[in-house]
NUDO-838990 format. One record per residue (C-alpha): x, y, z. Coordinates in steps of 0.02 Angstrom, whole numbers, plus 32768, in hexadecimal, padded with zeros to 4 digits. Layout:
// NUDO-838990
XYZ
...
//
This chain:
// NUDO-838990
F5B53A77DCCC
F6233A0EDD2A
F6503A03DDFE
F5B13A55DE41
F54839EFDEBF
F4B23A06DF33
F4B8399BDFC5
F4203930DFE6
F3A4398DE04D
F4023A21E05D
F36A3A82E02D
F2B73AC2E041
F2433B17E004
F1B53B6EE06C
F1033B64E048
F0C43BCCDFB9
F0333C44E000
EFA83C90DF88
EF913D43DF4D
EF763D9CDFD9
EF8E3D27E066
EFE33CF6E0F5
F0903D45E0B7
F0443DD3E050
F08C3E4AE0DF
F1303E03E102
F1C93E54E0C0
F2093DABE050
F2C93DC5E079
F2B13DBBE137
F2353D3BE11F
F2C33CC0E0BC
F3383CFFE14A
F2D53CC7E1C8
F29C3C1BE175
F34A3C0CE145
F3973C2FE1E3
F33D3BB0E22E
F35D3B34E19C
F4203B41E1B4
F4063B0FE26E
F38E3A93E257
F4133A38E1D4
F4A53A61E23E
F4F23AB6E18A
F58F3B05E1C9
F5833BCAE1A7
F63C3BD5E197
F6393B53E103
F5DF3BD6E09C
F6443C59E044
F5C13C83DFAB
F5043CD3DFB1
F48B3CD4DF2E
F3D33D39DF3D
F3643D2FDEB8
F2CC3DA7DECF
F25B3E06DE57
F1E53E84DEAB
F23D3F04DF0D
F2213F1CDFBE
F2533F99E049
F3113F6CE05B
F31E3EFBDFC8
F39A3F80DF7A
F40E3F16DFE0
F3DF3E6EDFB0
F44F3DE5DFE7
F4BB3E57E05B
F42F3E77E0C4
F4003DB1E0BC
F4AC3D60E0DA
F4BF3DE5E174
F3FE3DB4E1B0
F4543CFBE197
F4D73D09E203
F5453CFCE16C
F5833DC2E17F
F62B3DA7E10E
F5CD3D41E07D
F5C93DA9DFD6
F56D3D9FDF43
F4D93DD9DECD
F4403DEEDECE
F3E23DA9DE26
F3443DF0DDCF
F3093D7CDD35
F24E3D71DD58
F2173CC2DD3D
F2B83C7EDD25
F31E3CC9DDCB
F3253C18DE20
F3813BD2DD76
F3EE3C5ADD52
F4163C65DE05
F43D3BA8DE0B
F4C13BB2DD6F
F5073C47DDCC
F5233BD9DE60
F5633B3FDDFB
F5E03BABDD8C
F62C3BFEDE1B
F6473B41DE7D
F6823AE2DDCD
F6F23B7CDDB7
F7483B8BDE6D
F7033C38DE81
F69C3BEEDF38
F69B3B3FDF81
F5E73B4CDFC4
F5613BC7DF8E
F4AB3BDBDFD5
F4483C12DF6C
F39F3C58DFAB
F2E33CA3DF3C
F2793D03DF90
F1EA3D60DF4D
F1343DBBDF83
F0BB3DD0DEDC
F04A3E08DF6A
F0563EB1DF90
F09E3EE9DEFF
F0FF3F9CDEFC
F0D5403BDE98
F150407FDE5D
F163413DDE1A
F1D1416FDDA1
F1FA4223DDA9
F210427FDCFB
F2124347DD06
F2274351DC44
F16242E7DC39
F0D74378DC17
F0BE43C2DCC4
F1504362DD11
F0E342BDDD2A
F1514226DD2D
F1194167DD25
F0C14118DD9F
F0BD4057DD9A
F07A3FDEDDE6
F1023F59DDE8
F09C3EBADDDA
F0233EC2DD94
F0463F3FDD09
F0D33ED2DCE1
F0643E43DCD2
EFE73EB3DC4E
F0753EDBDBEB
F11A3EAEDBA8
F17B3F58DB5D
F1C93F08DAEA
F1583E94DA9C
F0BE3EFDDAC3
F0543E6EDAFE
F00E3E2ADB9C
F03B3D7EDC01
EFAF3D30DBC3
EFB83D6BDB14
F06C3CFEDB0D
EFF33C75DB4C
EF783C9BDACA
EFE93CA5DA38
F02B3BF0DA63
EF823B90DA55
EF493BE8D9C2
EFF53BB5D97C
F00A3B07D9AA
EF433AF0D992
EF203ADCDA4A
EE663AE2DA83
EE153AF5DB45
EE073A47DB4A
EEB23A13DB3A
EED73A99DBAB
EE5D3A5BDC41
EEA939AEDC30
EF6339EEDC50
EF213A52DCD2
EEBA39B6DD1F
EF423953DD07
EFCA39C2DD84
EF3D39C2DE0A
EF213920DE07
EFFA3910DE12
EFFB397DDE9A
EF7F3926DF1F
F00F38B4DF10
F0783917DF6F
EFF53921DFE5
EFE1386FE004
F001381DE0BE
F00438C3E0EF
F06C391AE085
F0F338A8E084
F15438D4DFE2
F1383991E019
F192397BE0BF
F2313930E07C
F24939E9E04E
F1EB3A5DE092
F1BE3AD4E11D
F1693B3EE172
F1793BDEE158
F14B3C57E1EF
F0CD3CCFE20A
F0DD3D73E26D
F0BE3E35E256
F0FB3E93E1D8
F1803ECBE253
F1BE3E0FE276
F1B33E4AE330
F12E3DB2E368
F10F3D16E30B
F0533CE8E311
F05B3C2BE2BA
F0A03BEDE215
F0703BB4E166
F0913AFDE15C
F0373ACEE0C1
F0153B1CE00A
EF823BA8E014
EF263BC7DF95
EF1B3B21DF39
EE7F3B29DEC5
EDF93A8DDEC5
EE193A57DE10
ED8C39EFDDBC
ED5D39CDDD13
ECBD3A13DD28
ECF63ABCDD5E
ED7F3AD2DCF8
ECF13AB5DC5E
EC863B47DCB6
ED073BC1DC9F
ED123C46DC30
EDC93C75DBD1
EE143D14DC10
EE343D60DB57
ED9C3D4FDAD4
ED993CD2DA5E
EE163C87DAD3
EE4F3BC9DB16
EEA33BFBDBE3
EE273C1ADC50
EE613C52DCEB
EE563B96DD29
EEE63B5EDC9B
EF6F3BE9DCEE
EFBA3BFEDD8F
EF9E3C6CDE26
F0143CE8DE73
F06B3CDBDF03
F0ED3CE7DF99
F1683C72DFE7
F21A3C65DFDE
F28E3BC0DFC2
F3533B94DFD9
F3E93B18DFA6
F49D3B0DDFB9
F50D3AF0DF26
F5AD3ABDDF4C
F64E3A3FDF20
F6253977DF02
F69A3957DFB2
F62C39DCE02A
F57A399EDFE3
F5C638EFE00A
F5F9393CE0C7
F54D39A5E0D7
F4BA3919E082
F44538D7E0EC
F4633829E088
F5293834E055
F4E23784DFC1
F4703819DF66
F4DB3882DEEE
F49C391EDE99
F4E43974DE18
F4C93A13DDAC
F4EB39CADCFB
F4B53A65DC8C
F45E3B06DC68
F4013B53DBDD
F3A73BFDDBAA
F34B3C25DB12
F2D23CA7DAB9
F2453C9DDA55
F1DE3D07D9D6
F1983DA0DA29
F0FD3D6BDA7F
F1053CB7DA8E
F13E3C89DB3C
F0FF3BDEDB4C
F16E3BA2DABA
F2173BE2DB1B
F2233B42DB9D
F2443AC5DB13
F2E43B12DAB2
F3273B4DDB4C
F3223A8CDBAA
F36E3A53DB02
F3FE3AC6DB0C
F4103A9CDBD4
F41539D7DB8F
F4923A05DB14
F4FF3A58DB7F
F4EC39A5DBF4
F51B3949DB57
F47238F0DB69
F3C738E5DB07
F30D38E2DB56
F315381EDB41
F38A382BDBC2
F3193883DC3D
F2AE382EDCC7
F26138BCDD0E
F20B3962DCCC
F1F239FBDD42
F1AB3A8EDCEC
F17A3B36DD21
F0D83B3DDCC0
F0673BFBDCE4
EFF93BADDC49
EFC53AFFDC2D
EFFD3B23DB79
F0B53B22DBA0
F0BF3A6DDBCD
F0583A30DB35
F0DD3AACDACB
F1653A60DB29
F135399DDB0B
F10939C1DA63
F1B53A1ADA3F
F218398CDAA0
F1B138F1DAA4
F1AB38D0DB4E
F10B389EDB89
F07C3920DBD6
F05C3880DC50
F1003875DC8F
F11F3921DCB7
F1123985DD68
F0FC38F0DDCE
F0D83928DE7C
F09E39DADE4F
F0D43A77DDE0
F0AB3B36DDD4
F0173B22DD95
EFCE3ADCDE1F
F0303B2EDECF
F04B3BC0DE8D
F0DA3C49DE46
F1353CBDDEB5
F1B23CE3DE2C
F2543CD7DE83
F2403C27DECB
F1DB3BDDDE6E
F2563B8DDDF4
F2B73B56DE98
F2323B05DEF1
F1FD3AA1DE39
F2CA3A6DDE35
F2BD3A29DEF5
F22539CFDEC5
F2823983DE2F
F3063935DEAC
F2AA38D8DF08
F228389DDE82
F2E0384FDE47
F31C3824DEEE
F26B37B6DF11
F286375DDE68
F33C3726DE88
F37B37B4DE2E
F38337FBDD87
F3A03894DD07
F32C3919DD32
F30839C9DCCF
F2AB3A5BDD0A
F2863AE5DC84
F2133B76DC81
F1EC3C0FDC32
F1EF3CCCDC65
F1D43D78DC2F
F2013DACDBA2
F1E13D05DB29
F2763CAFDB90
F2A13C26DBE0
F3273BCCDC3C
F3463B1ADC7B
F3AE3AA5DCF6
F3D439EFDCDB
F42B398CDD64
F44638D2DD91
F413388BDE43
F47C37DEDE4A
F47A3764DED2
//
């Protein structure tokens, strides 16, 4: 991947809110439209610059049918085409290469690209089927039946975490020491009062359902967990004779995060600091045995490397979207890198996975890790449904 750039803070991501929080009743599209809206202001991003929209959401909502349509008219963006993108865990990646391919191949000269998502509040769906006995269709609930079972592979989330450790050998322990580990990397970005997390983020507004008064805002993460050795010890696994306890695998939840994508001359012309270069150097997907999630992050960053023409010795920084504390001791074990050195500043684990943005908000984190150290080759990689995974490696020069 060649000629796609993201200019320096032109970005955010909003807090992530728990399960059944602040944003569980908030339609997520309007929600990024609003935050959005107010983002393009607030940066003084010209609206007429942008000819390319990307949504990536995952749990269907009233009016989501019409995905980014509906956004980039909510935007102020009414002629702006493009798709909307569905890929579960992996929407912000796969919605990132979309971006990049259609800048490095003259197909837009600046996209925004924009996840939203609600686990809260899941739908349930019916399917209708008059040929089922007594013309009962399917009924399903979207989220959570989808987290109890993949159709394919005929296994639960956590099994996928399951089959990993008892694979690679991993025991509770190891697991609570990961996990103790990314806490202890995220009070970072609380420090001096969240510093690192205000180079990036904001806050996200709260209201009605019907957006028709807002009542405050969410300026923080909700829903962080108090991590300690001694409690993650007291815990139980989920799955007998198992090693994740719910303690060692992330939360659900809602927020929504965006970026613009665009040519190396416009991120020069729209950076908040024109010295601080990004650049999307490669992308890479990849599958694994049925059942075995955790193991997908590893060969997919490996083909996003190759496509960079790099290796992980060339990498400074690690981002990973980890739902299990096994992935990222699967992941340094496959590559090498060091469990110590990865998900500075915070990771999934920790704040949280709305699905759609998740990946997005772990990318914009990855920046400016690299952008405080002077720059730097940074990769983000993560799995999803359905034993994949995809990942993003980019170079922030000064």
């Amino acid at each position: 991947m060649a000629n796609a750039f993201i200019p320096y803070g032109s970005y955010w991501s909003t807090p992530f809110a728990k399960w059944q929080g602040s944003l569980a009743n908030l339609n997520s599209i309007r929600l990024a439209a609003e935050v959005g809206s107010q983002f393009l202001d607030a940066k003084r991003i010209p609206r007429e610059k942008i000819n390319l929209g990307i949504l990536g959401i995952t749990n269907p909502q009233p009016g989501s049918f019409y995905g980014l349509p509906w956004l980039t008219g909510l935007l102020g963006l009414e002629n702006v085409p493009g798709p909307t993108v569905q890929q579960a865990c992996a929407t912000s990646a796969r919605a990132l290469q979309m971006a990049a391919a259609e800048i490095a191949l003259g197909g837009a000269g600046c996209a925004l690209v924009v996840c939203a998502d609600r686990m809260s509040n899941g739908p349930v769906v019916y399917y209708p089927d008059a040929s089922a006995p007594g013309g009962n269709g399917l009924t399903e609930k979207w989220t959570l039946d989808n987290f109890a079972r993949d159709p394919y592979a005929k296994n639960a989330m956590i099994d996928t975490a399951e089959n990993a450790s008892a694979r690679l050998g991993i025991a509770s322990a190891e697991l609570n020491e990961v996990t103790l580990a990314r806490y202890a990397q995220y009070q970072a970005a609380l420090a001096d009062d969240r510093a690192f997390q205000r180079r990036y983020m904001v806050e996200a507004p709260l209201s009605d359902s019907g957006f028709r008064k807002q009542s405050g805002a969410l300026a923080a993460d909700e829903g962080i967990f108090a991590t300690t050795a001694e409690g993650l010890a007291k815990l139980k696994p989920v799955k007998p004779n198992g090693t994740h306890t719910f303690g060692t695998q992330t939360h659900p939840a809602d927020g929504n995060a965006g970026m613009i994508v665009t040519t190396r001359e416009l991120a020069r012309e729209l950076s908040a600091d024109p010295a601080i270069e990004i650049e999307l150097l490669g992308f890479g997907q990849a599958r694994v045995d049925k059942g075995y999630m955790p193991l997908a992050p590893a060969p997919a960053a490996q083909a996003a490397l190759k496509q960079a023409g790099l290796s992980i010795e060339d990498v400074d920084a690690v981002k990973t979207h980890n739902p299990f504390a096994a992935n990222d001791i699967a992941f340094a074990r496959e590559t090498g890198f060091p469990l110590e050195k990865m998900n500075n500043y915070g990771c999934s684990l920790i704040w949280g996975h709305p699905q759609g943005p998740t990946g997005l908000r772990s990318v914009i984190e990855l920046i400016e890790e690299l952008a405080l150290r002077g720059g730097g080759i940074g990769l983000f990689t993560g799995c999803a449904a359905g034993d994949s995974g995809m990942a993003v490696v980019l170079r922030v020069g000064r």
